[in-house]
PDBQT receptor file of N, H, CA, C and O in Angstrom, charges set to zero:
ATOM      1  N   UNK A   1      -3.167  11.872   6.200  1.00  0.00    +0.000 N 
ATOM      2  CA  UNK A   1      -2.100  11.078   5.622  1.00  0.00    +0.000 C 
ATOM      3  C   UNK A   1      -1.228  12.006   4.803  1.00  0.00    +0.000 C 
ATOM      4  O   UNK A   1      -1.608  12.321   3.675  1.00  0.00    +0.000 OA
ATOM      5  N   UNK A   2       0.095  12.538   5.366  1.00  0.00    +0.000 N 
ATOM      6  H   UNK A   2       0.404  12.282   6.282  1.00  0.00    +0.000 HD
ATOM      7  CA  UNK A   2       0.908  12.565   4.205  1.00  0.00    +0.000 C 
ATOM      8  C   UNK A   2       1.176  12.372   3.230  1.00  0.00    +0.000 C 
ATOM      9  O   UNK A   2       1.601  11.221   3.139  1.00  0.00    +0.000 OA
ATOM     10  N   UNK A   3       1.182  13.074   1.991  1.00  0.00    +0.000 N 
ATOM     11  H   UNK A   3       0.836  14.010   2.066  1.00  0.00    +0.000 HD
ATOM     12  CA  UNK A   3       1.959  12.893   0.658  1.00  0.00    +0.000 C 
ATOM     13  C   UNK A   3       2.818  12.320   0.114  1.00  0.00    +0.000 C 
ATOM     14  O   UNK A   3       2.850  12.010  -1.077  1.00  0.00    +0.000 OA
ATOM     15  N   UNK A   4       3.677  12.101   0.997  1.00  0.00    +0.000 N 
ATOM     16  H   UNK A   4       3.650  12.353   1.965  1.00  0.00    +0.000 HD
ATOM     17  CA  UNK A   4       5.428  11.395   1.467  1.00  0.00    +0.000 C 
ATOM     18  C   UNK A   4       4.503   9.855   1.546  1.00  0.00    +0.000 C 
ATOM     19  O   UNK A   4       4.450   8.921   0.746  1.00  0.00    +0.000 OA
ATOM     20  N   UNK A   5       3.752  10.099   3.031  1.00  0.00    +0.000 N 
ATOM     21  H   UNK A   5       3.795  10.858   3.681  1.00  0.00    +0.000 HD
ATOM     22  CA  UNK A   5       3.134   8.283   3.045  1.00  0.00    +0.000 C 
ATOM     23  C   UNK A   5       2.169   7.929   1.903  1.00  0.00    +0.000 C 
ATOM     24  O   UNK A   5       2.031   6.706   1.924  1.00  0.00    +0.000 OA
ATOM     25  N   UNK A   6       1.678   8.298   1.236  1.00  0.00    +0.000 N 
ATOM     26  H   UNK A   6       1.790   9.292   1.219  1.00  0.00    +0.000 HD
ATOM     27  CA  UNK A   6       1.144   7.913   0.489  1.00  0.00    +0.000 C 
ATOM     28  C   UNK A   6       1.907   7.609  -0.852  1.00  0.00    +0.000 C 
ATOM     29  O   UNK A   6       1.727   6.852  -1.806  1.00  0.00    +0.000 OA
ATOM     30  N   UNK A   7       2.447   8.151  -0.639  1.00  0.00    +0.000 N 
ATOM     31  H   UNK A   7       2.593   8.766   0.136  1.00  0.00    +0.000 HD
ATOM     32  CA  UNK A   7       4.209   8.120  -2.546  1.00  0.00    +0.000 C 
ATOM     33  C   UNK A   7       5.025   6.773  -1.664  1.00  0.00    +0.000 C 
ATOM     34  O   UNK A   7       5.769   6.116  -2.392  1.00  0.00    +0.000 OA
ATOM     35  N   UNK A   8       4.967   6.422  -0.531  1.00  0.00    +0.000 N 
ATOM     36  H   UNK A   8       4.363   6.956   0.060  1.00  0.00    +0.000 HD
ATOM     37  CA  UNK A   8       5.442   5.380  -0.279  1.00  0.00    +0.000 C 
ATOM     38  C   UNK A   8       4.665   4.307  -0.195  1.00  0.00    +0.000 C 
ATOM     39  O   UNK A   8       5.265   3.245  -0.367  1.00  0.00    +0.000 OA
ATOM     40  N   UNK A   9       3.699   4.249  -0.019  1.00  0.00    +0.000 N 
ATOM     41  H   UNK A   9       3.213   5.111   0.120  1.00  0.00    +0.000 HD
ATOM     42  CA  UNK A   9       2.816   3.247   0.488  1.00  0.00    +0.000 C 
ATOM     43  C   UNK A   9       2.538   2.777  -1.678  1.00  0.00    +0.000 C 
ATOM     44  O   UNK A   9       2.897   1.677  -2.098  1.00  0.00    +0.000 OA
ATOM     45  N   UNK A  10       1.982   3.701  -2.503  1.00  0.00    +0.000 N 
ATOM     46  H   UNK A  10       1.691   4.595  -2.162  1.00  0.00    +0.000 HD
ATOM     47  CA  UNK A  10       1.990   3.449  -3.899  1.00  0.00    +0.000 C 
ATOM     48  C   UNK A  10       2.967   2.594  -4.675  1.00  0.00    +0.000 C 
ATOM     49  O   UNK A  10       2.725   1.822  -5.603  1.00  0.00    +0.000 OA
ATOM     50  N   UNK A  11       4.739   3.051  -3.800  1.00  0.00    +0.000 N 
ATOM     51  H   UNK A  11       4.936   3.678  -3.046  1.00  0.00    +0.000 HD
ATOM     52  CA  UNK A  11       5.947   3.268  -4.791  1.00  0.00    +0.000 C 
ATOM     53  C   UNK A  11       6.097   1.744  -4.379  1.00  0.00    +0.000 C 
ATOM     54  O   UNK A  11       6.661   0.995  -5.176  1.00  0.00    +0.000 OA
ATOM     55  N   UNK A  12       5.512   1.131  -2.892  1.00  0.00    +0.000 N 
ATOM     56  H   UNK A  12       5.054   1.740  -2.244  1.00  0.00    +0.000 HD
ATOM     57  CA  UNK A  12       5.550  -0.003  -2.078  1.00  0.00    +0.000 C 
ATOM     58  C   UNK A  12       4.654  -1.315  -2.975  1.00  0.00    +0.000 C 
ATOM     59  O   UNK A  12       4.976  -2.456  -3.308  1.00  0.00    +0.000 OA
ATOM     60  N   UNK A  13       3.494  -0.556  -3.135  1.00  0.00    +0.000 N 
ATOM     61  H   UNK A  13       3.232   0.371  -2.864  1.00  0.00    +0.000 HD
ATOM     62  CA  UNK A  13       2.073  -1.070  -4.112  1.00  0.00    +0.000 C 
ATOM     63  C   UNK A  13       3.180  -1.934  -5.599  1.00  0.00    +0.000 C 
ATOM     64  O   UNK A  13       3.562  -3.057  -5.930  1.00  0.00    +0.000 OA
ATOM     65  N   UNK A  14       3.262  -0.722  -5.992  1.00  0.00    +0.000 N 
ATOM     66  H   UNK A  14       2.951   0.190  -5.723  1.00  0.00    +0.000 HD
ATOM     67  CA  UNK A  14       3.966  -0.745  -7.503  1.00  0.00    +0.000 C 
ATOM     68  C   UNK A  14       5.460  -1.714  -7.953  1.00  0.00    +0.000 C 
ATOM     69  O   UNK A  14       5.647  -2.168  -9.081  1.00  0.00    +0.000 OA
ATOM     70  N   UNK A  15       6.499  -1.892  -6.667  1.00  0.00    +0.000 N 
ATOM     71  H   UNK A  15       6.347  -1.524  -5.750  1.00  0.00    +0.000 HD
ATOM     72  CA  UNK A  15       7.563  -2.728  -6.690  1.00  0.00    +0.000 C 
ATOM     73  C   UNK A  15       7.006  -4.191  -6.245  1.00  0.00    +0.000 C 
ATOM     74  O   UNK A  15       7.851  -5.051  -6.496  1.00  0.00    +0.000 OA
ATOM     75  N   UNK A  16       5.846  -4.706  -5.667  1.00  0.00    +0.000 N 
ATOM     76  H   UNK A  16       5.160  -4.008  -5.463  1.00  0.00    +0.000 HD
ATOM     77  CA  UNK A  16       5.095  -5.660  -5.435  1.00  0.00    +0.000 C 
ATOM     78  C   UNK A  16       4.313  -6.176  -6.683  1.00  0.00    +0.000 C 
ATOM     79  O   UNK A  16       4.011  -7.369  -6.696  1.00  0.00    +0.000 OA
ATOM     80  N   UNK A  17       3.964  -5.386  -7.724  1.00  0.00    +0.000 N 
ATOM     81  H   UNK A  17       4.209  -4.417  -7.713  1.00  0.00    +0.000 HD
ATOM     82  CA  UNK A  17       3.548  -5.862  -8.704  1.00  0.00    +0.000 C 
ATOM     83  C   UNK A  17       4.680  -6.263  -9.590  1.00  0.00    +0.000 C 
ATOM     84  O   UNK A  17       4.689  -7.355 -10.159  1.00  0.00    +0.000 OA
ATOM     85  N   UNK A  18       5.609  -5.404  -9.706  1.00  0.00    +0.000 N 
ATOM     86  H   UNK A  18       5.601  -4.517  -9.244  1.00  0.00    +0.000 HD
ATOM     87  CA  UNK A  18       6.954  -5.602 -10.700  1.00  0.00    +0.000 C 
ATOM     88  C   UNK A  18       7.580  -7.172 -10.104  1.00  0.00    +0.000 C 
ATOM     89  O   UNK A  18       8.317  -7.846 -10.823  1.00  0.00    +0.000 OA
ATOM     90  N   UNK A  19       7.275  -7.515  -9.054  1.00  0.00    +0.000 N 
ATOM     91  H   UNK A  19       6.676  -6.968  -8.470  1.00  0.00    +0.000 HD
ATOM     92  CA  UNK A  19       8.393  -8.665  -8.045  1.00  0.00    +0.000 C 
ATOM     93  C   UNK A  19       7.090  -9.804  -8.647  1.00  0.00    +0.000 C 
ATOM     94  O   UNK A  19       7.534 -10.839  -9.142  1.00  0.00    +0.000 OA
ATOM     95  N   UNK A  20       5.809  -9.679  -8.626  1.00  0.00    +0.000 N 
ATOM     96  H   UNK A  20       5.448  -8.838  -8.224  1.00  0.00    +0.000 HD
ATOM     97  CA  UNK A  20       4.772 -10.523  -8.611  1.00  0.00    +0.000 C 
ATOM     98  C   UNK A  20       5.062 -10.747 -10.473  1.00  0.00    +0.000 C 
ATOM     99  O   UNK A  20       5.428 -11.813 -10.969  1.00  0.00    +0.000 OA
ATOM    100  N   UNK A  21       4.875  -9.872 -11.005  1.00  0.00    +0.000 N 
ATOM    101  H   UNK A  21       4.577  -9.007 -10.601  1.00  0.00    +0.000 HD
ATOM    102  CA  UNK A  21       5.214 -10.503 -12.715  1.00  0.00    +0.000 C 
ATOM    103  C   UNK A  21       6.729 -10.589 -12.630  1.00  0.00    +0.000 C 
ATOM    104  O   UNK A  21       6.928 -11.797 -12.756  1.00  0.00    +0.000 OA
ATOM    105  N   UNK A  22       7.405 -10.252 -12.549  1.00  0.00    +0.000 N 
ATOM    106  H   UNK A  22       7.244  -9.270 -12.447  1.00  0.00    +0.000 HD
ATOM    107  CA  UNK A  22       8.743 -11.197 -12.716  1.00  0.00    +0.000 C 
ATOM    108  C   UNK A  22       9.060 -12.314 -12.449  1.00  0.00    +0.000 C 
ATOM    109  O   UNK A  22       9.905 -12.991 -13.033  1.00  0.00    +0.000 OA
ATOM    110  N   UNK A  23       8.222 -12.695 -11.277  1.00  0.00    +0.000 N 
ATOM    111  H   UNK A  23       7.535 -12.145 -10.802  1.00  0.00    +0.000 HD
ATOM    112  CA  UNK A  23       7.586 -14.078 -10.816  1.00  0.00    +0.000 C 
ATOM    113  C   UNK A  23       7.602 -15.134 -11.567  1.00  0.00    +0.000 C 
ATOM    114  O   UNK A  23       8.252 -16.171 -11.698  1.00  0.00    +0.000 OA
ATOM    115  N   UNK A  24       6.066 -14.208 -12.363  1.00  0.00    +0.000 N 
ATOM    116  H   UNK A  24       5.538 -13.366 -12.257  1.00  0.00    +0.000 HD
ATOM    117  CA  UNK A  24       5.368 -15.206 -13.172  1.00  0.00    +0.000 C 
ATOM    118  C   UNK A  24       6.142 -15.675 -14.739  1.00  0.00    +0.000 C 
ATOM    119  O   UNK A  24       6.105 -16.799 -15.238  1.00  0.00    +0.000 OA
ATOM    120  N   UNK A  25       6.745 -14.592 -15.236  1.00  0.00    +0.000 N 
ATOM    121  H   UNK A  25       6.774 -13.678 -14.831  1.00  0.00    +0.000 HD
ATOM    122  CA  UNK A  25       7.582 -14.472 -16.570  1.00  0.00    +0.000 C 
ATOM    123  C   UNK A  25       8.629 -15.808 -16.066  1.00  0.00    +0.000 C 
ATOM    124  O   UNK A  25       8.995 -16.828 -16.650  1.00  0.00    +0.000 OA
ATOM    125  N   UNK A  26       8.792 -15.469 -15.238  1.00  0.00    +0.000 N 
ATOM    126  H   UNK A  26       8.495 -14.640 -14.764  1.00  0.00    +0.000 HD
ATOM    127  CA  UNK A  26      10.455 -16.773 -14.903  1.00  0.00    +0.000 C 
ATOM    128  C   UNK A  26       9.973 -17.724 -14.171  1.00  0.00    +0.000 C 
ATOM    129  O   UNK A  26      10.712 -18.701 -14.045  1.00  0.00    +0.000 OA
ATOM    130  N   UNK A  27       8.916 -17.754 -13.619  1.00  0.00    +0.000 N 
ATOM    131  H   UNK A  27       8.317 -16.960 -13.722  1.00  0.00    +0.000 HD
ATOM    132  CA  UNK A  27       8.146 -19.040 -13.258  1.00  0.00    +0.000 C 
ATOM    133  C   UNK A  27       8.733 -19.122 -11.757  1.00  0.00    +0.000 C 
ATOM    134  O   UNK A  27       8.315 -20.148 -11.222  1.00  0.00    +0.000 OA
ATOM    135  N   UNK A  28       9.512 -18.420 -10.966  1.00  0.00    +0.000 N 
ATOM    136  H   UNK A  28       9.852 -17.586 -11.401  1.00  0.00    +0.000 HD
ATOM    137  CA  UNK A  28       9.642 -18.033  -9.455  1.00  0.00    +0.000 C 
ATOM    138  C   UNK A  28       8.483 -18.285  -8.854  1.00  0.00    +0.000 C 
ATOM    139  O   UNK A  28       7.769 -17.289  -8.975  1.00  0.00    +0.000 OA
ATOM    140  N   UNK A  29       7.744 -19.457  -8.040  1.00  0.00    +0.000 N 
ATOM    141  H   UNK A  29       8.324 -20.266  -7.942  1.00  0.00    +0.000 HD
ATOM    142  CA  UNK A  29       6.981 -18.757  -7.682  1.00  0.00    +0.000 C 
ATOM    143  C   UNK A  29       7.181 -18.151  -6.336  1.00  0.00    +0.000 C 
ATOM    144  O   UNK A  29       6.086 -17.746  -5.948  1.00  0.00    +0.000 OA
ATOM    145  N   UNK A  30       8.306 -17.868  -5.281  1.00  0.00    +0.000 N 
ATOM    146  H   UNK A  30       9.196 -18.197  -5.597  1.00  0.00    +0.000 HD
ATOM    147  CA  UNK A  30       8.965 -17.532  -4.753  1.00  0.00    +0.000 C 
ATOM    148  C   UNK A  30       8.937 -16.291  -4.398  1.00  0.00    +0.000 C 
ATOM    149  O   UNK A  30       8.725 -15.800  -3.290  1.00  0.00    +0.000 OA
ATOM    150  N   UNK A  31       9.326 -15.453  -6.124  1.00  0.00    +0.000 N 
ATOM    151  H   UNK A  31       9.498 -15.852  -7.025  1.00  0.00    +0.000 HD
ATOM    152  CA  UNK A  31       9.602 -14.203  -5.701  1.00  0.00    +0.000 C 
ATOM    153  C   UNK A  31       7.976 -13.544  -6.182  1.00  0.00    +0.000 C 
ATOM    154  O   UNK A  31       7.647 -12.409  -5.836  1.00  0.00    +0.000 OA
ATOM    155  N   UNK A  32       7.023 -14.480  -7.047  1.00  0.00    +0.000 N 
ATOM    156  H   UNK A  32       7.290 -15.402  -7.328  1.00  0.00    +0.000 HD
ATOM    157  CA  UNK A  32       6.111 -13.572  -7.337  1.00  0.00    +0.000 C 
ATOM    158  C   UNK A  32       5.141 -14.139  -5.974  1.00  0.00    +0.000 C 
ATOM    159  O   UNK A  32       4.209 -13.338  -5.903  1.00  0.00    +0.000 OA
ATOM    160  N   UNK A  33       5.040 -14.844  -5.238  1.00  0.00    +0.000 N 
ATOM    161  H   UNK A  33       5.797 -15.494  -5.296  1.00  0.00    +0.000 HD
ATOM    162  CA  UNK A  33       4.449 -14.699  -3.933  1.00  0.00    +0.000 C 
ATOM    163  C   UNK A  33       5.120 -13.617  -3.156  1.00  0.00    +0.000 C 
ATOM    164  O   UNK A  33       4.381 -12.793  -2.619  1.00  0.00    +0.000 OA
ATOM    165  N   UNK A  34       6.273 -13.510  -3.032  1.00  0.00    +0.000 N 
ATOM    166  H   UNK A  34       6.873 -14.180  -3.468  1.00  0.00    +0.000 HD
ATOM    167  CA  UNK A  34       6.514 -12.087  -2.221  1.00  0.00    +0.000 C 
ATOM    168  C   UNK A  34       6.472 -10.638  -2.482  1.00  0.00    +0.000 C 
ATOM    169  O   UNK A  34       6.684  -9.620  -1.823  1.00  0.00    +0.000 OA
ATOM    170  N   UNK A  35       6.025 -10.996  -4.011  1.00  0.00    +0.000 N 
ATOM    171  H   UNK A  35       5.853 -11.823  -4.546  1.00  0.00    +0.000 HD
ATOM    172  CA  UNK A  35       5.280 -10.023  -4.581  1.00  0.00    +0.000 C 
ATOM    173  C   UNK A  35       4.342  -9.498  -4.686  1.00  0.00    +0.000 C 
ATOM    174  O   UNK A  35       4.241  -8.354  -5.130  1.00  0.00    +0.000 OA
ATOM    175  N   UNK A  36       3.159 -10.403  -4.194  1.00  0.00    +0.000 N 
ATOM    176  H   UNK A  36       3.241 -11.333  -3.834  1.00  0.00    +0.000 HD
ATOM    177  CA  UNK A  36       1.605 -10.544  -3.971  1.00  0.00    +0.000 C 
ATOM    178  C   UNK A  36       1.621 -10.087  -2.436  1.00  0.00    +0.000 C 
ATOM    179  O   UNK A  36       0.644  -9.406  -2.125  1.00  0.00    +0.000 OA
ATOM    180  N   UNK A  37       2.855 -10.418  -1.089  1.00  0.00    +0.000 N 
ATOM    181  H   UNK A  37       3.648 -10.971  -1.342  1.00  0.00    +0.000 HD
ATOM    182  CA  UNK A  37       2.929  -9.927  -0.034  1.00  0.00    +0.000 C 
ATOM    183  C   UNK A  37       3.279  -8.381   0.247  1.00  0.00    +0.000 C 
ATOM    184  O   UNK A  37       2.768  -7.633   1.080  1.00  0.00    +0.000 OA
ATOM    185  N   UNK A  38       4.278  -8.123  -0.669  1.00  0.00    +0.000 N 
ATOM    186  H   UNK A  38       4.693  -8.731  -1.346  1.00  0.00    +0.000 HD
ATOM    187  CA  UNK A  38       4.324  -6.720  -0.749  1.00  0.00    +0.000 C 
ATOM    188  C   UNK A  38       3.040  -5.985  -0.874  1.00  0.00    +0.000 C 
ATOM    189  O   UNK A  38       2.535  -5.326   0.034  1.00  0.00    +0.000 OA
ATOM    190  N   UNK A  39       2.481  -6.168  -2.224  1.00  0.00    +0.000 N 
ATOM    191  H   UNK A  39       2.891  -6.704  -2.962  1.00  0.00    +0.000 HD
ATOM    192  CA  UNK A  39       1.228  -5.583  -2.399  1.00  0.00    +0.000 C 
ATOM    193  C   UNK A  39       0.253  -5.902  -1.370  1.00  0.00    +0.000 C 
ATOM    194  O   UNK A  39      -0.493  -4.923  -1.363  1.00  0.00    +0.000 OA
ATOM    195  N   UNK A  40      -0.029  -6.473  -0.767  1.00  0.00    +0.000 N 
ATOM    196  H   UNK A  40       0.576  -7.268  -0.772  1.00  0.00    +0.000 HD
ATOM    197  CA  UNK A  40      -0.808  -6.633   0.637  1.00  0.00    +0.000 C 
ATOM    198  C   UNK A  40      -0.720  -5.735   1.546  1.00  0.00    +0.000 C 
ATOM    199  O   UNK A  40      -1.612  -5.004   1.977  1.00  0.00    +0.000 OA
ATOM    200  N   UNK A  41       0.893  -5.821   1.980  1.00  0.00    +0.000 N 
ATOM    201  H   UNK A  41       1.618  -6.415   1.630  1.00  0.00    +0.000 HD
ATOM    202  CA  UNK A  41       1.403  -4.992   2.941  1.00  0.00    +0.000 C 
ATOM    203  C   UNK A  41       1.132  -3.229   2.401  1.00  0.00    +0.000 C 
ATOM    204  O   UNK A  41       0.248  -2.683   3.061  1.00  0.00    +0.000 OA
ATOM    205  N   UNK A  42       1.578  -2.616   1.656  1.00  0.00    +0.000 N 
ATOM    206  H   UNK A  42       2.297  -3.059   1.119  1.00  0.00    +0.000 HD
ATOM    207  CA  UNK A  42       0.974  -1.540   1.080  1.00  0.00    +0.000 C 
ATOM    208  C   UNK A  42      -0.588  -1.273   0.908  1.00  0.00    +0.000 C 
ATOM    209  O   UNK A  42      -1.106  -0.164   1.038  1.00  0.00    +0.000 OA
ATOM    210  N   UNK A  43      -1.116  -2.196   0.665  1.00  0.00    +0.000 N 
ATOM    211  H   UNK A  43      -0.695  -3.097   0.560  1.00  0.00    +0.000 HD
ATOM    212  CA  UNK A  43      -2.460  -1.933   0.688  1.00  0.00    +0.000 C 
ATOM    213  C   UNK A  43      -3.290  -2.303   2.187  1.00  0.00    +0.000 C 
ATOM    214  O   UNK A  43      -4.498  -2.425   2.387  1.00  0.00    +0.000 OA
ATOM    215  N   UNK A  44      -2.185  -2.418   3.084  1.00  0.00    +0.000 N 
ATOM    216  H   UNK A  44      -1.203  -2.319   2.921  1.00  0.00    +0.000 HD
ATOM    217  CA  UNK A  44      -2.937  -2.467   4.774  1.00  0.00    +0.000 C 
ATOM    218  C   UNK A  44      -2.795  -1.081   5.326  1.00  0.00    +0.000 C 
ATOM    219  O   UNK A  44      -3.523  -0.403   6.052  1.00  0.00    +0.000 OA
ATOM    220  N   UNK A  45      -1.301  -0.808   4.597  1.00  0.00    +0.000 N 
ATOM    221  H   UNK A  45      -0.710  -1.358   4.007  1.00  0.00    +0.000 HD
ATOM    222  CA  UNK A  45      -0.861   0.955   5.360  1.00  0.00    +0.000 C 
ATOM    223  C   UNK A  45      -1.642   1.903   4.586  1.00  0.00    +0.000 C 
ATOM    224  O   UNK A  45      -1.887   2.995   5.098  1.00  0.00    +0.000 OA
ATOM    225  N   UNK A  46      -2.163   1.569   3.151  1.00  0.00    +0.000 N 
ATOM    226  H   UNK A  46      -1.964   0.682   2.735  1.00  0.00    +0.000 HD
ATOM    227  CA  UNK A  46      -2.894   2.696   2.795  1.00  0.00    +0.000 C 
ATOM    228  C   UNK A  46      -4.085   2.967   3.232  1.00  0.00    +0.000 C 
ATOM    229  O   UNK A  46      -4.654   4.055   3.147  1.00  0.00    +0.000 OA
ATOM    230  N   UNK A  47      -4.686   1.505   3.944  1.00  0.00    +0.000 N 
ATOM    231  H   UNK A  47      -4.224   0.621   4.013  1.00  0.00    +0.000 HD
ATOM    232  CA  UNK A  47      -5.850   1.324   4.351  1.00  0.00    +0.000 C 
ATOM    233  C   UNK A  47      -6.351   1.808   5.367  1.00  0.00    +0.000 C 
ATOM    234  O   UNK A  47      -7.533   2.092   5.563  1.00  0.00    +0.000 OA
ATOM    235  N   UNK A  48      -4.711   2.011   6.632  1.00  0.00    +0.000 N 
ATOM    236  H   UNK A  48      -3.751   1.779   6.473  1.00  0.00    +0.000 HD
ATOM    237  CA  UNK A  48      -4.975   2.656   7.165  1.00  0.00    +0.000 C 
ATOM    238  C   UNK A  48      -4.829   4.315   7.813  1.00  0.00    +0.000 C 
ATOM    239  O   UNK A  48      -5.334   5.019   8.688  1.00  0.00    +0.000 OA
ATOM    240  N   UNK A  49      -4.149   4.360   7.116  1.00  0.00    +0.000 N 
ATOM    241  H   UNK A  49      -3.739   3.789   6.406  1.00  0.00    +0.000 HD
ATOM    242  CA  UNK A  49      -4.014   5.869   6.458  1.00  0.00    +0.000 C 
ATOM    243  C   UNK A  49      -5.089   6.566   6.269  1.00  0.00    +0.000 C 
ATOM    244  O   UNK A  49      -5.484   7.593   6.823  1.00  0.00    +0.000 OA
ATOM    245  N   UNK A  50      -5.726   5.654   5.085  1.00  0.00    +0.000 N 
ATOM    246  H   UNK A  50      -5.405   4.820   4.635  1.00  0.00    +0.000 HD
ATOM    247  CA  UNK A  50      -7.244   6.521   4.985  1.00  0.00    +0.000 C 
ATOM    248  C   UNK A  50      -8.068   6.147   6.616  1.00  0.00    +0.000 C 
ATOM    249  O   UNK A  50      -8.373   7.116   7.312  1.00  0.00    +0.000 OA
ATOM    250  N   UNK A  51      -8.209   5.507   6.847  1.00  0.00    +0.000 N 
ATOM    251  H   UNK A  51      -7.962   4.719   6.282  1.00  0.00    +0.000 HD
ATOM    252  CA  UNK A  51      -9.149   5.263   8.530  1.00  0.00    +0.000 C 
ATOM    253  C   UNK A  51      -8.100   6.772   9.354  1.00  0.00    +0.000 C 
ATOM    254  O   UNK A  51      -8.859   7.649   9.767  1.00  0.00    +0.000 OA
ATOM    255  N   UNK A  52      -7.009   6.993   9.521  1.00  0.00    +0.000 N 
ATOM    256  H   UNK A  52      -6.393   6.281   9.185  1.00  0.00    +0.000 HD
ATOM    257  CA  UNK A  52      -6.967   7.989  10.229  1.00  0.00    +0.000 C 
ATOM    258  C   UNK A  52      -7.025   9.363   9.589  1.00  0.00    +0.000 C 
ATOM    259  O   UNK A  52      -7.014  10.232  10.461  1.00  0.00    +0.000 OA
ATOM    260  N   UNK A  53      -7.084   9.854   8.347  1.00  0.00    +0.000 N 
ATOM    261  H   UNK A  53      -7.093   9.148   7.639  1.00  0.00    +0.000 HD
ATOM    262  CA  UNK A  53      -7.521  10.724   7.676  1.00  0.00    +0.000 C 
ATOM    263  C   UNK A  53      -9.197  10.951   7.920  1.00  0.00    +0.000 C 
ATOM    264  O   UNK A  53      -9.652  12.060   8.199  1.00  0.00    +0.000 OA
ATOM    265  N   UNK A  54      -9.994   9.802   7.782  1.00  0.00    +0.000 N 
ATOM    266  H   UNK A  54      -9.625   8.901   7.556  1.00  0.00    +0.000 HD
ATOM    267  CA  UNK A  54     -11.692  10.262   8.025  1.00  0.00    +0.000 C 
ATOM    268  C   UNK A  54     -11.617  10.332   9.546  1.00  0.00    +0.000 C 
ATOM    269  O   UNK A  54     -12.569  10.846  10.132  1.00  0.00    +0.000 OA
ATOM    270  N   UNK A  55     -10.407   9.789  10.361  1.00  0.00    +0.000 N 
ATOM    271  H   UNK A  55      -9.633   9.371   9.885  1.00  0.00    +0.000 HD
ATOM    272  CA  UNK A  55     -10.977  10.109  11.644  1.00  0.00    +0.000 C 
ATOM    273  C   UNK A  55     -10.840  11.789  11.821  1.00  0.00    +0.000 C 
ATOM    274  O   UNK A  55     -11.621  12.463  12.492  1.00  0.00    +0.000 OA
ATOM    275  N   UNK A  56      -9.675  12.318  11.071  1.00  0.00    +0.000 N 
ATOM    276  H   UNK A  56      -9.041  11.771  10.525  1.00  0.00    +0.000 HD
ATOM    277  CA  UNK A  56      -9.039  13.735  11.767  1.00  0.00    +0.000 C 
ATOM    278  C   UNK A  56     -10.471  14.446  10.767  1.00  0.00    +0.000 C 
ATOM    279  O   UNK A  56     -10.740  15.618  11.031  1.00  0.00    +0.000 OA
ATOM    280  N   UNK A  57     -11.186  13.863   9.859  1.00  0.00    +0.000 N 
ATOM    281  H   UNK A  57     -10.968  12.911   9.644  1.00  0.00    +0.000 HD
ATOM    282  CA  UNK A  57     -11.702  14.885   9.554  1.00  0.00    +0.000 C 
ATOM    283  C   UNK A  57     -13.403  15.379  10.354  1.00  0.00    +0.000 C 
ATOM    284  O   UNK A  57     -14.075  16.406  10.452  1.00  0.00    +0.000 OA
ATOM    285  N   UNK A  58     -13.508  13.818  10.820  1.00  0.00    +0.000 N 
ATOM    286  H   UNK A  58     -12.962  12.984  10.739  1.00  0.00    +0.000 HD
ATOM    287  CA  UNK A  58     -14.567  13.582  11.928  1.00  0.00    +0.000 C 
ATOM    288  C   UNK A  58     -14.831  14.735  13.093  1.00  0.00    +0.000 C 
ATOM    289  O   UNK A  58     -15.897  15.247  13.434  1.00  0.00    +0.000 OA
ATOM    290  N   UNK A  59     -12.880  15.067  13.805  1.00  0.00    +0.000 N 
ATOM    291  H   UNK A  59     -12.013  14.652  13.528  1.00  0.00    +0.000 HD
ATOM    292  CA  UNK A  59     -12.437  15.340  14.703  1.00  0.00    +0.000 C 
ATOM    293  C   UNK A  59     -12.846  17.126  14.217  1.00  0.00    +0.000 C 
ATOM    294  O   UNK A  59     -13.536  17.933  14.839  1.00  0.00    +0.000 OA
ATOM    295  N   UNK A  60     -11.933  17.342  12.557  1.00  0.00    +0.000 N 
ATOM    296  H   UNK A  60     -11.372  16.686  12.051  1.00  0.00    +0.000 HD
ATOM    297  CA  UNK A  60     -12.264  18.725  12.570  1.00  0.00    +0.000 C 
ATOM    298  C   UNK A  60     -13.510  19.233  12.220  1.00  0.00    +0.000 C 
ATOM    299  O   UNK A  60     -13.740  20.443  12.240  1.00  0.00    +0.000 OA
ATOM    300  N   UNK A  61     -14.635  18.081  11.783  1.00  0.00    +0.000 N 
ATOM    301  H   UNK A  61     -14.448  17.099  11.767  1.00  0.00    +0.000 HD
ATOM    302  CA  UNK A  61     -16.139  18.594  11.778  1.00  0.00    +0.000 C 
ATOM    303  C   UNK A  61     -16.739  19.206  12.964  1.00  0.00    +0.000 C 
ATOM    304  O   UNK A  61     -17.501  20.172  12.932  1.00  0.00    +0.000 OA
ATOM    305  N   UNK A  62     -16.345  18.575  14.026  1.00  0.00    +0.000 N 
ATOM    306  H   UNK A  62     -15.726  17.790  14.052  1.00  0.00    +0.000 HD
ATOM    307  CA  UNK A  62     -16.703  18.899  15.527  1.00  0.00    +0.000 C 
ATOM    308  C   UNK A  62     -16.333  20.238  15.914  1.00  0.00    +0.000 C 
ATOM    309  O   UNK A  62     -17.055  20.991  16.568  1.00  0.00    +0.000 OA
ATOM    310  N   UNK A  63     -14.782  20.595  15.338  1.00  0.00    +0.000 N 
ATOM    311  H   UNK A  63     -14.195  19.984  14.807  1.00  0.00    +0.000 HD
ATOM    312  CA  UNK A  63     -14.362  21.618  16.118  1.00  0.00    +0.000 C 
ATOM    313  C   UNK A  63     -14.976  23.278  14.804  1.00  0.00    +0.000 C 
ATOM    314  O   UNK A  63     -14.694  24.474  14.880  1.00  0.00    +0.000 OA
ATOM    315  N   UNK A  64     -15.738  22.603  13.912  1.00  0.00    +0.000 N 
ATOM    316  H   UNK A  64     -15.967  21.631  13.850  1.00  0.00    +0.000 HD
ATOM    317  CA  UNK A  64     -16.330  24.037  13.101  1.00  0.00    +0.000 C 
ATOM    318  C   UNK A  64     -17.382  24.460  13.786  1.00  0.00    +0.000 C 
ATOM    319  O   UNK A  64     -17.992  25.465  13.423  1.00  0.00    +0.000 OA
TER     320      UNK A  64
């Protein structure tokens, strides 16, 4: 996983929490449900990010 994807997948994490309490402060529940979706969505790509990171490292155990 990239550095880049991972500063996005976080920066993705982090504007999902800001959308989810702004939500709640103004009583939206609108925008703080699509705030709780954001954070979902970021936490599926990081999820799988890491699954293809242990695969490549699976891959380069084999080739030592």
């Amino acid at each position: 996983m990239g550095l880049g994807d991972k500063a996005d997948n976080k920066g993705e994490e982090l504007k999902g929490k800001a959308k989810e309490k702004t939500g709640q402060a103004t009583g939206n529940e609108s925008l703080e449900s699509e705030g709780k979706g954001d954070q979902s969505g970021a936490k599926v790509k990081q999820a799988g990010e890491k699954a293809k990171d242990a695969a490549k490292d699976v891959k380069d155990a084999f080739k030592g």
